[in-house]
N, C-alpha and C positions, 0 to 999 in steps of 0.2 A: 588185744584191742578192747577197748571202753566205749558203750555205747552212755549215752549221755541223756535223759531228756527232759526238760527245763519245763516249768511253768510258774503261773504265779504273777507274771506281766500285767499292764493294764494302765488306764488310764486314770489319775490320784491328784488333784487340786495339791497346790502348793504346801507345807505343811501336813500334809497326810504321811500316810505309812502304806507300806506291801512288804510281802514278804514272800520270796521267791525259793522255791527248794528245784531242787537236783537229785535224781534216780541213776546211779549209777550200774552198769551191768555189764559186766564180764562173767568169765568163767573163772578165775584168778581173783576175785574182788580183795585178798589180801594181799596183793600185789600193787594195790592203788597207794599212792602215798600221799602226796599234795595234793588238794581240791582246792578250788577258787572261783571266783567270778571277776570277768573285763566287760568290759563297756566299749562301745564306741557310740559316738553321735556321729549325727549326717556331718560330712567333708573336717571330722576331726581324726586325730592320732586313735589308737585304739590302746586301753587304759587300765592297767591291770588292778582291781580296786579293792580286793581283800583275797586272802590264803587264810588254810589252814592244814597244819601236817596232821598225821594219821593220830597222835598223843596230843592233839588239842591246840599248838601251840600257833597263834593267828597275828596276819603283819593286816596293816591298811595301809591305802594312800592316805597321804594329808587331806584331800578333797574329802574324804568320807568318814576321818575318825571323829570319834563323837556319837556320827548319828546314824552310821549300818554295823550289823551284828554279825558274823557269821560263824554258824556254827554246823556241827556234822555231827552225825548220827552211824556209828559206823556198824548197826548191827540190820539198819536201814538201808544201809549203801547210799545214805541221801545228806547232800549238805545244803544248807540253809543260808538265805541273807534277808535278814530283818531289818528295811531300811524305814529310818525315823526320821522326821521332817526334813521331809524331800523338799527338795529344790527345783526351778524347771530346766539349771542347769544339770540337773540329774537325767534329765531323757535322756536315752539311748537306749539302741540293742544292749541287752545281757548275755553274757555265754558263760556257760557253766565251762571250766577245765579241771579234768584231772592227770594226773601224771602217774604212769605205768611205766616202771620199769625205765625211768628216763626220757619216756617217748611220752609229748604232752597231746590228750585228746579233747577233742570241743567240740559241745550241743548245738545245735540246730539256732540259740537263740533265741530273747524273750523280749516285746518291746516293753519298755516303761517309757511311760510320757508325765509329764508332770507339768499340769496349766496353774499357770500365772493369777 
């Protein structure tokens, strides 16, 4: 089991930047393989918005390539998402996931809001 926990959220006028990291904690921490962040917004689908495997190698959605970063620190147990001109289509809950052993676990959640 992966304990998860997010920070880094906040409120960012349009155009702005945050940048959100992930503490990951096990007893097993080289057991983790996949790390990522999804999103959901109020009464939408929930949206998986960037990965990164254990040797670096990182997928995005279309909504977000360009302008979030994600990146992991594996000596940290912490991964990263540096997002760049944000959108206020960009609000939403964040959650941090990582994936153990096949079995995918999720943080508590982070809001990002982003005004117009």
């Amino acid at each position: 089991q992966v304990q998860l926990v997010e920070s880094g959220g906040g409120l960012v006028q349009a155009g702005g930047s945050l940048r959100l990291s992930c503490v990951a904690s096990t007893r097993s921490i080289f057991s983790i393989s996949e790390m990522g962040w999804s999103r959901q917004a109020p009464g939408q689908q929930r949206e998986m918005v960037a990965s990164i495997s254990r040797h670096g190698i990182t997928t995005y959605s279309d909504s977000v390539k360009g302008r979030f970063t994600i990146s992991r620190d594996n000596a940290k147990n912490t991964v990263y998402l540096q997002m760049n001109s944000l959108k206020p289509e960009d609000t939403a809950v964040y959650y941090c996931i990582a994936d153990q052993r096949g079995q995918s676990n999720w943080g508590q959640g982070t809001q990002v809001t982003v005004s117009s």
